[in-house]
N, C-alpha and C positions, 0 to 999 in steps of 0.2 A: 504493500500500500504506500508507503513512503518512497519507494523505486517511483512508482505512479504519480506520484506530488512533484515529486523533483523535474521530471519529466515536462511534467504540463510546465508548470512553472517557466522551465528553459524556451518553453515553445511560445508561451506568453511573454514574454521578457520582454524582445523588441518589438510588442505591439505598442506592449509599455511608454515605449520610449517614442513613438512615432503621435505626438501629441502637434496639433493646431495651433497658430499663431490666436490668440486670445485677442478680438478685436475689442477694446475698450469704450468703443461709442456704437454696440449690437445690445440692443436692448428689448424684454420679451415682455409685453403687461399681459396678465391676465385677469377682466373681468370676469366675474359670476355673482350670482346673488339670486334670491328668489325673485318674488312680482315688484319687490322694490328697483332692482336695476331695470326693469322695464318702461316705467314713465308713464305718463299721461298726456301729455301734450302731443296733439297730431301733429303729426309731420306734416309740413306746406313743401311746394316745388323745390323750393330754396334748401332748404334742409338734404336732400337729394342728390345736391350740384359740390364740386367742390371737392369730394374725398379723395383721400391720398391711396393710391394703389397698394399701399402698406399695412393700409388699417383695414383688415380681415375678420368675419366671422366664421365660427363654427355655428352650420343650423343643429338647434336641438330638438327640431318638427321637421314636418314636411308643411311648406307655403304653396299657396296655389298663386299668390299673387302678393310681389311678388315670387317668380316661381323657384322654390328651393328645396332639396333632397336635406333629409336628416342626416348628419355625416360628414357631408362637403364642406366646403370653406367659399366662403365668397368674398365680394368686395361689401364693405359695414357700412350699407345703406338703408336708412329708418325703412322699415323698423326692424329691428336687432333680434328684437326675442321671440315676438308671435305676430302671424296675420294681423292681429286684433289691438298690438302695440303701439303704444307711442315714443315719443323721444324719452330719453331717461338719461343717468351720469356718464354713462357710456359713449353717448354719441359722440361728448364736444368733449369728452378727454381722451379720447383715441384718435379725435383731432388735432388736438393740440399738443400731444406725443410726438405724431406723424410733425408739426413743423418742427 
């Protein structure tokens, strides 16, 4: 069993070593929260316009409109959390990240 350790280990070693230049301005938010991160206020046209190609959702439904697969990742256009959402903290701080 210890033959077996040493083994792996030697084989593991220079994966080890084989690490990524650590970029210091790569940064990952993650919102979540129950119907509080969802919001109340409708989204108008304007709210729509503007998003930065960086600021992503995960759906955690399927939208018919609009249209989105549970699962995917999209571009984080109101509304965020359900068909039925409005704007919430989410919108304009995953805007103001992305500047």
């Amino acid at each position: 069993m210890k033959r077996l350790f040493v083994i792996c280990a030697l084989i593991a070693l220079p994966a080890l070593r084989m690490m990524a230049e650590v970029d210091p301005n790569f940064y990952i938010y993650i919102c979540f929260g129950q119907s509080n991160m969802e919001g109340n206020a409708q989204p108008e046209s304007i709210d729509k316009t503007g998003i930065d190609n960086r600021f992503r959702l995960l759906a955690t439904c399927n939208f018919s409109n609009p249209s989105r697969t549970k699962g995917n990742w999209y571009k984080a256009t109101p509304p965020l959390v359900s068909p039925n959402g409005g704007l919430g903290p989410t919108d304009w701080f995953g805007r103001m990240m992305c500047e």
